[in-house]
Residue, then its C-alpha position, 0 to 999 in steps of 0.5 A: x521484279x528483277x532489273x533484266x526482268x524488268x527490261x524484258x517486260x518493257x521490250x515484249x510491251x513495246x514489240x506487242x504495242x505495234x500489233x493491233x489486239x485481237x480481241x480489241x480491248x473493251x470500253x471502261x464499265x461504269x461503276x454501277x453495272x460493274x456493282x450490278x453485273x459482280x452481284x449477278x456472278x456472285x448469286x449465279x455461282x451460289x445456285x451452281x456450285x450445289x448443281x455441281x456437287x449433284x451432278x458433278x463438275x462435268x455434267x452437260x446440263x450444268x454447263x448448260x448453266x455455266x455457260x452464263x456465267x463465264x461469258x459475263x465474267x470473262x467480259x467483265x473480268x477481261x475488260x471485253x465488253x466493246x459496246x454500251x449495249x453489250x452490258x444490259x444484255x450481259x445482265x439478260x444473260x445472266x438472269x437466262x443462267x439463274x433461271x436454269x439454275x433454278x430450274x435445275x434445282x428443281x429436276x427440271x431441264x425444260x430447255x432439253x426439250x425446246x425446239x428452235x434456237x437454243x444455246x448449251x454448253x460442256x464442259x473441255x477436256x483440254x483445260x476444263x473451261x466450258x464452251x458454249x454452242x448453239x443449237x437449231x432444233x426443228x418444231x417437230x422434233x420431240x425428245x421421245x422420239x426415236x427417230x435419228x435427225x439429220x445435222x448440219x454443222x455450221x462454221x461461222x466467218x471471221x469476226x474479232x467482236x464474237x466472245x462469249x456473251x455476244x455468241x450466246x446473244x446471237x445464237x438465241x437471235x439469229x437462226x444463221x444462213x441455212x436452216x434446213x427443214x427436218x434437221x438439227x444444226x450445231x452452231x460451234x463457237x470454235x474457241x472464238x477466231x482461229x478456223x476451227x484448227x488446233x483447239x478450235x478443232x478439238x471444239x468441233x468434236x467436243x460439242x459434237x460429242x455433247x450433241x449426240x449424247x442428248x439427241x439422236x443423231x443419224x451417224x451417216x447423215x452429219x454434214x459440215x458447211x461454213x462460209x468466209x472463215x468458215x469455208x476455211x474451216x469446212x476445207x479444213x475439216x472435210x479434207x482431214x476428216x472426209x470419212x466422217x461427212x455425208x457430205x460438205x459445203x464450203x462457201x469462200x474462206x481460204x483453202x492454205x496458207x501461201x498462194x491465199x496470202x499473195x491473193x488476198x493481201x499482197x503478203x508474199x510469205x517467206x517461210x523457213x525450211x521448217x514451216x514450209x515443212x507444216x503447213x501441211x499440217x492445214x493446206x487442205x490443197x494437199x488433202x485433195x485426193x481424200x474428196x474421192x470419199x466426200x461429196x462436196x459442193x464450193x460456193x464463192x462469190x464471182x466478185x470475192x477475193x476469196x474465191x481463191x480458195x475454191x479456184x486453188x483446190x478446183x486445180x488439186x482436185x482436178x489431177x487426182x481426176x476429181x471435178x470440184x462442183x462449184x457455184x459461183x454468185x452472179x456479181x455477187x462480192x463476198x456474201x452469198x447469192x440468194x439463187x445459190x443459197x438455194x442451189x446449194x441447199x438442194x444439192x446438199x439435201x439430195x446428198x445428204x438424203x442418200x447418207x455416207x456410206x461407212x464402209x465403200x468398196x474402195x478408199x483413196x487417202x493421203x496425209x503427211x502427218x499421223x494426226x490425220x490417220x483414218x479415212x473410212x475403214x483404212x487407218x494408216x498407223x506408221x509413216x516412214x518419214x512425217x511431213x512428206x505425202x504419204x497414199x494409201x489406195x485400198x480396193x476390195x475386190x469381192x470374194x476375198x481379195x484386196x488390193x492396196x498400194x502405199x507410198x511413204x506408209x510402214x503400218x495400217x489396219x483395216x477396221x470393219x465394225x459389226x455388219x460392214x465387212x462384204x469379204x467373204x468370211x469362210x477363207x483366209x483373206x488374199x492381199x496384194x499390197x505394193x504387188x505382193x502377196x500377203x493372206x491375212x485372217x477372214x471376217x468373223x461371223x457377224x461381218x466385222x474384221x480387223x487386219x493390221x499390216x506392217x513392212x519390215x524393209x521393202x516386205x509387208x506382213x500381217x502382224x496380231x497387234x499395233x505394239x511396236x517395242x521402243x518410242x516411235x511416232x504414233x496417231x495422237x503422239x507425233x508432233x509438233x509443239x502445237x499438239x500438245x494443246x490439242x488434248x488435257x494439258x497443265x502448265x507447270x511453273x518452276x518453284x526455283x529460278x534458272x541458273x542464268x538470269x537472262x533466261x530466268x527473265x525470259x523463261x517467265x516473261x514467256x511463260x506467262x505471255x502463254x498463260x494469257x495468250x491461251x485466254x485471250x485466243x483460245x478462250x479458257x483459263x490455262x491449267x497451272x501448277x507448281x512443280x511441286x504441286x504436279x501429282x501422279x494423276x497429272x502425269x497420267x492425265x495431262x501433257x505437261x508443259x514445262x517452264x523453266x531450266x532443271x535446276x529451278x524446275x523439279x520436274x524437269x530435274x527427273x526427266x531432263x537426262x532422258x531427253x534428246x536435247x540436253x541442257x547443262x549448266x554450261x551449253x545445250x547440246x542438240x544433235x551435233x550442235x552445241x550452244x551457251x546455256x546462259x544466252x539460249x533456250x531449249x523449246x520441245x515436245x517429246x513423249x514424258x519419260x514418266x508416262x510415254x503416253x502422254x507429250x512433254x513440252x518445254x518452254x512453249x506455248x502454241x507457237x504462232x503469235x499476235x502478228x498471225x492472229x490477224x489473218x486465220x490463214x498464217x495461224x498455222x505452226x511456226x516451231x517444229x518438234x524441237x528448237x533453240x532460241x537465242x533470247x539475245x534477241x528478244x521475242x516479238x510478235x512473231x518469234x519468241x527470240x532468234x531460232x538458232x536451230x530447229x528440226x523434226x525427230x525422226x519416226x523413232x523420236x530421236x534427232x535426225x541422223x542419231x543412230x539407235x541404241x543398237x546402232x551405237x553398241x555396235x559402232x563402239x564394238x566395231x571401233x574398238x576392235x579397230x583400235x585393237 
């Protein structure tokens, strides 16, 4: 290692030293389990590897299987056993793996069939690591069955002891707080301890998805229900997504970020213009109006803290003029009352009996980010300016008429499937939107109907299609950073080395603090190559993550002149702000020049650090679509070096204030023709 290298290294140890670990580091395993457990793995991963040729790398009963075998080898591997007794049970664990294995082998899955608890697995898009979940399968439940079941999602509190191997012990022991009769209950790991946000929340619908493939799931009767982090979850989870739930219970957690901090731990917050910008990305205060289309019951204890976070979305929810229905335990601290345990689960059961309705008569909506698009059959696909509250209040009117109203939004569609349209379908359909009139196309016969609008200046039209010419921010391909590690992505190494030798000490000194931080939190071994090494299929597939200057990364090489942020040889040029190459860094997102569908990042990973690790609440994103950092100063558990500037793209993806292509052309022949 290189003499700056090398003291870059001992100050990130220094700095990260002064922060408690999450997860804690393990006790040392004695040689002998060490010798027993390594043989296990190794005649585990011989029964799996010929599964996996048969069935293919992807296969849900195989990651039934897998799921075994990467809890003990990431304990064991990652020095995460905390306690004695974890080890023996580690060796149950994997003995429960080669017995499906075998089984497999043979053509049987007897454990698809089994009711009661149940651990299974699938396998992630986002780096190919397979995640357990657990499963409460009811005694009468039977695979042949063509009855649709209810399920309840359940989000787990806070706990720094919950990996892999001691979630698989409790999902197979423990039946959990709520076990309604006649329903299935999905227990998701979440990706260890973040709330069920960025890729825990990806989690969430990858083992829902893996659910409803081999049980019959009744689309309108999945509720969402957690306590303590998982209350935070449901907050999360149910304000965002409120379409999808017949119906959702949080119990306690924390509903956003600043006012929770101050309450819970005396932390008075003192954010940058930027992160005040995304935490409403995850306050679910500022989500409120979108209960209008969920039932939701609040639990808290009359003595918890944490009832702050019902207290906080009882106040947002009541300007919207919602009445947030809250059961509070008598005396009770942070737990749940047995008399509101009952409560609730009769409240939730009427609820949920009745099931979501999919396509209401009218939809209120709000969100601040294209991340979050879709309520119900109202999808807002174009924003006029992201992080500021965008509405949309969508009413059918019978006949066929709809009224809708907008603030801060420039495209929607309205999107009915096969059946659910009421409009009549024999005439054009009448709109009025913002007060004006817009006709639009009637349902077709069999009652579904897609309508996409767009405004154009202060006018709203019906358009045929989405396609909008140019780069503009879309659902799934609209900032920040953090997003970028929500979907398939690979870190791509620099085969050479940067032109500054203080930045090619801290581009790998960073870069792998990425790869193993998305280990360590997100529990998944990170997808990485050479640049060299990145092929067609990756630039198709993935979001690829850069490391690196142009001159030490090929990829970058190919792409770095289309990019909004240029960095040169001599400076990096962001807007109308310039900097030194040698002292500074560039960190990104943008669409890939070589595939816009797809994110490219510079020179970051998920951007909060291990002083947020210690309170879900400030996991939120601490960089926006673009920054420099000074690496002057180094990096600590909190920033990655000095910000010397950050900011947001505009909707076109170009930086603020930068005319467009057209704009430009024309400003040079108009001051030419001054100069004439």
């Amino acid at each position: 290692m290189k003499h700056a290298q090398w003291l870059f290294a001992i100050s990130l140890m220094a700095v990260f030293a002064a922060e408690r670990p999450v997860p804690a580091p393990g006790i040392p395993v004695p040689a002998a389990d060490r010798a027993e457990l390594e043989s296990g793995l190794n005649r585990l991963n011989e029964a799996i590897t010929p599964l996996i040729a048969k069935h293919g790398a992807r296969s849900l009963v195989v990651a039934d299987i897998r799921i075994y075998h990467d809890a003990v080898r990431y304990a064991l591997t990652y020095n995460e056993f905390l306690k004695a007794e974890e080890i023996p049970r580690a060796r149950k664990l994997l003995e429960q793996g080669l017995e499906r294995a075998h089984q497999l082998a043979e053509g049987r899955t007897p454990w698809a069939s089994q009711t009661g608890l149940l651990a299974r697995g699938y396998v992630s898009k986002i780096d190919d690591s397979v995640q357990p979940y657990g499963l409460i399968i009811p005694a009468n439940w039977r695979p042949d069955s063509a009855r649709q079941w209810r399920l309840d999602i359940w989000f787990r509190g806070r706990s720094e002891t919950v990996m892999e191997a001691n979630f698989l012990n409790d999902r197979q022991t423990k039946p959990g707080e709520f076990n309604p009769p006649d329903t299935i209950v999905l227990h998701v790991y979440g990706r260890f301890c973040n709330a069920n946000k960025f890729a825990g929340e990806v989690d969430t619908f990858e083992a829902l998805e893996a659910v409803k493939k081999q049980y019959r799931i009744d689309p309108n009767r999945i509720s969402v229900r957690g306590f303590s982090m998982g209350g935070a979850a449901v907050w999360h989870l149910a304000t965002h997504y409120a379409g999808l739930w017949a119906a959702a219970a949080p119990g306690a957690g924390f509903s956003e970020t600043a006012e929770f901090l101050k309450v819970f731990q005396n932390e008075v917050v003192q954010p940058t213009w930027w992160e005040q910008k995304l935490w409403h990305l995850y306050d679910a205060t500022d989500y409120a109006v979108n209960f209008f289309n969920l039932p939701v019951v609040a639990y808290s204890g009359e003595i918890d803290k944490q009832m702050q976070a019902a207290t906080v979305m009882a106040r947002e929810m009541d300007k919207e003029g919602i009445r947030l229905k809250h059961i509070i335990g008598p005396n009770t601290a942070h737990r749940y009352h047995p008399d509101s345990k009952v409560e609730i689960d009769s409240i939730m059961d009427n609820i949920v009996q009745r099931g979501r309705d999919p396509y209401p008569r009218k939809v209120r909506f709000t969100t601040f980010t294209l991340a979050y698009n879709r309520m119900k059959w109202v999808q807002v696909n174009s924003l006029a300016r992201h992080w500021e509250r965008a509405r949309i209040d969508a009413e059918m009117l019978g006949g066929r008429r709809v009224e809708v109203s907008t603030q801060n939004v420039t495209g929607f569609s309205f999107l009915f499937e096969p059946g659910g349209c009421l409009l009549e379908n024999t005439q054009k359909v009448t709109l009025l939107i913002d007060g004006q009139q817009v006709m639009a196309d009637p349902p077709v016969s069999d009652r579904s109907w897609t309508a996409h609008f767009r405004k154009t200046g202060t006018r709203w039209a019906a358009v045929s299609s989405l396609e909008v010419a140019g780069l503009h921010k879309k659902h799934g391909l609209q900032g920040p950073i953090d997003d970028a590690f929500m979907d398939r992505f690979v870190f791509v190494q620099p085969s050479g080395k940067a032109r500054s030798p203080q930045v090619e000490a801290w581009v790998q000194a960073e870069m792998s603090r990425a790869i193993t931080e998305w280990r360590r939190h997100y529990r998944g071994e990170a997808l990485v190559k050479k640049d060299t090494e990145v092929t067609g299929a990756d630039i198709a597939s993935s979001n690829l993550v850069l490391w690196g200057d142009a001159a030490g990364n090929q990829v970058l090489a190919r792409l770095a002149a289309k990019l909004p942020v240029q960095w040169g040889a001599e400076g990096i040029t962001a807007g109308k702000q310039q900097f030194a190459a040698a002292t500074h860094v560039p960190v990104m997102i943008y669409p890939n020049p070589l595939n816009p569908a797809r994110y490219v990042v510079l020179n970051s990973g998920f951007t909060f650090r291990e002083y947020d690790y210690l309170n879900n609440a400030r996991q939120v994103p601490k960089l926006p679509d673009w920054a420099v950092v000074d690496i002057t100063t180094p990096p600590d558990s909190r920033w990655p070096g000095r910000v010397a500037a950050a900011g947001f793209f505009d909707e076109q993806w170009r930086m603020e204030g930068e005319q467009p292509p057209a704009a430009k052309t024309a400003a040079r022949k108009t001051s030419a023709r001054k100069r004439e």
